[in-house]
ZAGUDREN-622063 format. One record per atom (N, C-alpha, C, O, CB): atom name; residue number from 1; x, y, z. Coordinates in steps of 0.001 Angstrom, whole numbers. Glycine has a CB too. Example, Ala and Ser with C-alpha at 12.3 -4.5 7.8 and 13.67 -1.06 7.14 Angstrom:
  a   k      c1      c2      c3
  N   1   13190   -5690    7800
 CA   1   12300   -4500    7800
  C   1   13200   -3300    7800
  O   1   14236   -3319    8465
 CB   1   11308   -4473    9046
  N   2   12850   -2250    7080
 CA   2   13670   -1060    7140
  C   2   12900      30    7870
  O   2   13409    1138    8039
 CB   2   14084    -598    5725
//
This chain:
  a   k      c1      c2      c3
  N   1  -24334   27340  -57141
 CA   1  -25237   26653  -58043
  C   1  -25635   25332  -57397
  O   1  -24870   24498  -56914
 CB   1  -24581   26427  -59440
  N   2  -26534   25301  -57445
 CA   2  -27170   23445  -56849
  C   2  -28191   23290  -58098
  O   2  -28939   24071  -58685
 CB   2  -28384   23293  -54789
  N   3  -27847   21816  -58238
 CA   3  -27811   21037  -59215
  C   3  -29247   19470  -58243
  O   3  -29093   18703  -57293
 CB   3  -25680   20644  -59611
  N   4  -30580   19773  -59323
 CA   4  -31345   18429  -58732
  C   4  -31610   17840  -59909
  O   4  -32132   18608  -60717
 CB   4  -32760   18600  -57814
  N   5  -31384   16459  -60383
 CA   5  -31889   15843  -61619
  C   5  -30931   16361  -62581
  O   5  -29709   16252  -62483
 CB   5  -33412   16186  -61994
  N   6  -31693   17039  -63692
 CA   6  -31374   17836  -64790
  C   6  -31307   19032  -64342
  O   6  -30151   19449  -64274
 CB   6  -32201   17768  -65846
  N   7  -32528   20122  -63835
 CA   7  -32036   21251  -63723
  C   7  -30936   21751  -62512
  O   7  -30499   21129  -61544
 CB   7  -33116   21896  -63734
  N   8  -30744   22790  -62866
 CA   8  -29516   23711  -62092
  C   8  -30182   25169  -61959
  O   8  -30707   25936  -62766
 CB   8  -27874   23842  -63124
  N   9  -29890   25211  -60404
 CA   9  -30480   26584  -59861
  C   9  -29765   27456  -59444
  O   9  -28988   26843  -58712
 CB   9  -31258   26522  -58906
  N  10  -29368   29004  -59402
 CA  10  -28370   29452  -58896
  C  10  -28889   30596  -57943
  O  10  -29744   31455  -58160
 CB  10  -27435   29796  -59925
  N  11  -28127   30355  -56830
 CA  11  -28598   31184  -55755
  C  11  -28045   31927  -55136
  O  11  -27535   31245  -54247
 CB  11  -28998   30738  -55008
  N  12  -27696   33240  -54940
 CA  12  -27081   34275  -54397
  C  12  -26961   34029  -53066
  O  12  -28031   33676  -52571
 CB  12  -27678   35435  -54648
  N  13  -25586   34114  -51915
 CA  13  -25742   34519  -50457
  C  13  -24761   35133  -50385
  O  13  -23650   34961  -50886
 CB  13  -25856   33577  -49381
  N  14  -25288   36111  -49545
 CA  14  -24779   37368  -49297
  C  14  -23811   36792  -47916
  O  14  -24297   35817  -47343
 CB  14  -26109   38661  -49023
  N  15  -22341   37393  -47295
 CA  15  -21585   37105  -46575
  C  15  -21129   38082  -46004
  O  15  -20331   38796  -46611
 CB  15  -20897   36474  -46981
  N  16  -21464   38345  -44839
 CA  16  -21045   39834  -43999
  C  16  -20288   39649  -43004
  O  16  -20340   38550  -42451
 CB  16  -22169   40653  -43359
  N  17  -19662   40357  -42662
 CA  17  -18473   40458  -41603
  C  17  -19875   40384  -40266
  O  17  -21073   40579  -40472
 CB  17  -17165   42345  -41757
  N  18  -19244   40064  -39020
 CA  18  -20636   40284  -37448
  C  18  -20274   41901  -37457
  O  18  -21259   42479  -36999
 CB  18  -20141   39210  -35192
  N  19  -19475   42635  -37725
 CA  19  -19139   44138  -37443
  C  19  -20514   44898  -38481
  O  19  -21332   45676  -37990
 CB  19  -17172   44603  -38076
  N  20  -20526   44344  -40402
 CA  20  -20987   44978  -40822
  C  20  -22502   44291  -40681
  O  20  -23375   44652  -41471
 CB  20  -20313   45300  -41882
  N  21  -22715   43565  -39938
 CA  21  -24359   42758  -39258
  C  21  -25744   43338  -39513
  O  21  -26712   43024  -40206
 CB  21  -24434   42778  -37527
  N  22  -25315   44690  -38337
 CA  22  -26354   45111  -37896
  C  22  -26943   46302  -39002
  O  22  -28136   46584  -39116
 CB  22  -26048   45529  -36470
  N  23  -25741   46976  -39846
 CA  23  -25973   47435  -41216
  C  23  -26619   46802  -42156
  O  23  -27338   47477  -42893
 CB  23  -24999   47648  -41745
  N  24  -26534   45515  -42339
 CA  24  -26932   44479  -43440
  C  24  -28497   44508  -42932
  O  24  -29303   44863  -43792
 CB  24  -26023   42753  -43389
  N  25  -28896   44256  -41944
 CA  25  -29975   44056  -41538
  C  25  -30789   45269  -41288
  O  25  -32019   45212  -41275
 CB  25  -29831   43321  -40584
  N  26  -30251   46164  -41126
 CA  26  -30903   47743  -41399
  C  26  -31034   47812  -43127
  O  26  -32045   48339  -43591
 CB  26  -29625   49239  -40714
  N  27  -30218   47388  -43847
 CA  27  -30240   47507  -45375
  C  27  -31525   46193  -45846
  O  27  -32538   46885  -45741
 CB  27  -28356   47146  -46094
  N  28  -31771   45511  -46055
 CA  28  -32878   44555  -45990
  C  28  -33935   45014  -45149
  O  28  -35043   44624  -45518
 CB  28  -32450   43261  -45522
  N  29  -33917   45812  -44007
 CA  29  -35253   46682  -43599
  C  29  -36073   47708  -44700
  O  29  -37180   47691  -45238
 CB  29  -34767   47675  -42389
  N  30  -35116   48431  -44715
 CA  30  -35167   49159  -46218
  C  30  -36040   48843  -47167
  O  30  -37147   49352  -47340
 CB  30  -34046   49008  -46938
  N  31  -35592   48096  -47711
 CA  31  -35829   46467  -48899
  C  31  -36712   46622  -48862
  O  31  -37317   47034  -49852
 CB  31  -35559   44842  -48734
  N  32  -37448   46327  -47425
 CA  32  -38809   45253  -47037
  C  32  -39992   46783  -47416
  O  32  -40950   46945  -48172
 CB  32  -38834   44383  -44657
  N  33  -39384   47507  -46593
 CA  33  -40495   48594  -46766
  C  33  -40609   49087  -47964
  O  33  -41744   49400  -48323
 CB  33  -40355   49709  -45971
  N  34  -39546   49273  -48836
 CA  34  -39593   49673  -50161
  C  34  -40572   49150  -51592
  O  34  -41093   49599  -52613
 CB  34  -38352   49467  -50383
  N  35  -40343   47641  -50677
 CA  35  -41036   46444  -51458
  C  35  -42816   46588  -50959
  O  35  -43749   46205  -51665
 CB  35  -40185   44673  -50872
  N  36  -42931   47117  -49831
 CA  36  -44285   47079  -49368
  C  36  -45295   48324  -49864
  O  36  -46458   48166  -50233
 CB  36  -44183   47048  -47830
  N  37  -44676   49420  -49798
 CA  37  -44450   50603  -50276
  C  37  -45298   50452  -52114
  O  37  -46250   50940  -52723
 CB  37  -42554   50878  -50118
  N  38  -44454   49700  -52288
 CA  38  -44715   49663  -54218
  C  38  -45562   48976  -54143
  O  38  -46530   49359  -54802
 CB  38  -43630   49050  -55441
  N  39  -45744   47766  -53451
 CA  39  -47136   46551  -53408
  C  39  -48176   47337  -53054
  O  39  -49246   47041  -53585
 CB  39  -47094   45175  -52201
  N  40  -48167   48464  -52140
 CA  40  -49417   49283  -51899
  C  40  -50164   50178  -52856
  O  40  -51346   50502  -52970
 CB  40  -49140   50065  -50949
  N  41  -48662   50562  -53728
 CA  41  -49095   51778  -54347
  C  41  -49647   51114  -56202
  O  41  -50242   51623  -57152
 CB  41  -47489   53097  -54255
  N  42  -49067   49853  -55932
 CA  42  -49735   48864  -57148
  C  42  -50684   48188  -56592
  O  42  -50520   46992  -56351
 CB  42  -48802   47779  -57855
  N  43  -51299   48531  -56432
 CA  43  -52435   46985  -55541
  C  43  -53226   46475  -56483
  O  43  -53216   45245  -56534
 CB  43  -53766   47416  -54149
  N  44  -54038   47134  -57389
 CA  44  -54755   46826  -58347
  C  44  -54052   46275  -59271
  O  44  -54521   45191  -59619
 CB  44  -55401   47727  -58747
  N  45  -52722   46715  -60036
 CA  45  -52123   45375  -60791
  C  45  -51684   44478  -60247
  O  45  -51856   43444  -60891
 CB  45  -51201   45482  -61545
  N  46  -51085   44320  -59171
 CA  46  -51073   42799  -58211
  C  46  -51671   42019  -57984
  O  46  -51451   40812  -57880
 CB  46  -50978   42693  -57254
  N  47  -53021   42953  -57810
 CA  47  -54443   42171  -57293
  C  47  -54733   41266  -58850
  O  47  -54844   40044  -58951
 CB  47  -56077   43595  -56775
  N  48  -54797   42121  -59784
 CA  48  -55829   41542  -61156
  C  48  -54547   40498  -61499
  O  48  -54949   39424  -61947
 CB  48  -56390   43009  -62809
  N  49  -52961   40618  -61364
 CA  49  -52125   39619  -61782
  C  49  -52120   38047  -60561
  O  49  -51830   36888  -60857
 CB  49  -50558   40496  -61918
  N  50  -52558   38614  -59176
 CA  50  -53011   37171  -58508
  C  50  -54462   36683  -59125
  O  50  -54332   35645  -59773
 CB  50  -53192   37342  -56704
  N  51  -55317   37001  -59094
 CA  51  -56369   36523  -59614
  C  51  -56567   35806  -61327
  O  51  -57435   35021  -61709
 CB  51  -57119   37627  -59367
  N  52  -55448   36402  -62091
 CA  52  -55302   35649  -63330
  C  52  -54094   34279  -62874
  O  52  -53942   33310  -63618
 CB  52  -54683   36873  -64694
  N  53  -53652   34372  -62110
 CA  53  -52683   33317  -61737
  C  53  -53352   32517  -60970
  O  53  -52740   31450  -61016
 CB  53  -51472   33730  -61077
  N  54  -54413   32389  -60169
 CA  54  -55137   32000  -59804
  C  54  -56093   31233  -60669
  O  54  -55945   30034  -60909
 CB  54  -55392   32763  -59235
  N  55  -57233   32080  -61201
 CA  55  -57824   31011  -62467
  C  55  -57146   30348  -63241
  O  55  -57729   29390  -63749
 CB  55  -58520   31529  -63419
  N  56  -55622   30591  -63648
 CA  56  -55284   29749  -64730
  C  56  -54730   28621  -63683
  O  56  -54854   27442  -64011
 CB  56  -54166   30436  -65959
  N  57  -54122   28951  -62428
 CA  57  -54314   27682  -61525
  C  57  -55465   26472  -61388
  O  57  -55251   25261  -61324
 CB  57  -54337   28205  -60369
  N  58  -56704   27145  -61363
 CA  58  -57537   26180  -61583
  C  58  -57788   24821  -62291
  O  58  -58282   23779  -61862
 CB  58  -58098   26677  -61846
  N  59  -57369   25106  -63319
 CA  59  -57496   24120  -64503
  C  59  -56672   22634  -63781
  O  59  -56795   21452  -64101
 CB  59  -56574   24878  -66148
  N  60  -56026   23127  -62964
 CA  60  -55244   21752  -62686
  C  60  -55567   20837  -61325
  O  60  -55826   21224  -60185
 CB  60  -53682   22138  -62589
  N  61  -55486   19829  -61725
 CA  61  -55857   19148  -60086
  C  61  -55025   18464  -59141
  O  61  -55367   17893  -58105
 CB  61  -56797   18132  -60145
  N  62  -53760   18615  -59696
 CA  62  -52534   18141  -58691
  C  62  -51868   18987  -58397
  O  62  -51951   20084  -58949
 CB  62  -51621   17235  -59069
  N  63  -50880   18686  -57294
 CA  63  -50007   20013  -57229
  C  63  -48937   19903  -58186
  O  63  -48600   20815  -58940
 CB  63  -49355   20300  -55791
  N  64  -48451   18846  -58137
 CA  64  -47174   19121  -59427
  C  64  -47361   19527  -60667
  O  64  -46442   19919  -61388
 CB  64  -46455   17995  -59821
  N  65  -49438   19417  -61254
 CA  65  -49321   19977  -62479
  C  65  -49604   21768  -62509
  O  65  -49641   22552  -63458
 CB  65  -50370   19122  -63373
  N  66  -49795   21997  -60866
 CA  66  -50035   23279  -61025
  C  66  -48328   24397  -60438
  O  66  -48097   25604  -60503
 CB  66  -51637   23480  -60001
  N  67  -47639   23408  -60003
 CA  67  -45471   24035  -59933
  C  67  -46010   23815  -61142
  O  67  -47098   24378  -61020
 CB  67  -43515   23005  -59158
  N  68  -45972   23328  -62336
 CA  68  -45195   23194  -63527
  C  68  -45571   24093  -64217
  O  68  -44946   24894  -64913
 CB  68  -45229   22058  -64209
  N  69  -47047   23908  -63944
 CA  69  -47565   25330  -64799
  C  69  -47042   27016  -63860
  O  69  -46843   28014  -64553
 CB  69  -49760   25203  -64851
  N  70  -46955   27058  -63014
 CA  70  -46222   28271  -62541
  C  70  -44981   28548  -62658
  O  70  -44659   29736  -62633
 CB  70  -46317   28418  -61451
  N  71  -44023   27579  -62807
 CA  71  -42998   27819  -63130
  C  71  -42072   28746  -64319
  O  71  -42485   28361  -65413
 CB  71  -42925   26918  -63095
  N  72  -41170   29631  -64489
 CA  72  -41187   30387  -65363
  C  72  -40698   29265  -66707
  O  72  -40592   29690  -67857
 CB  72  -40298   31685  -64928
//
């Protein structure tokens, strides 16, 4: 957990033996394609969900008011 100000963020890391390495990194290959795979085969709801995240980006003219507004 790391802690800035008020909020608190918690962040997963993963810890592998150098033996189980080159597995870990074949397993996150996986991942990547799996993840690319679905982004392809969704493109049109990705696409129309960047473009509404986008215009409602607009409205703002700094960057910190447009993190705040993206933020969950």
């Amino acid at each position: 957990m790391v802690t800035s100000g008020r909020k608190q963020k918690i962040h997963q890391i993963d810890v592998v033996t150098e033996q189980y390495f080159p597995r870990y990194l074949k397993l996150i290959d996986e991942e990547i394609a799996k993840t690319a795979r679905l982004l392809r085969r969704r493109h049109a709801a990705v696409r129309n969900a960047i473009d509404k995240i986008v215009r409602n980006a607009k409205r703002f003219r700094t960057p910190a008011k447009i993190r705040t507004a993206m933020e969950p």
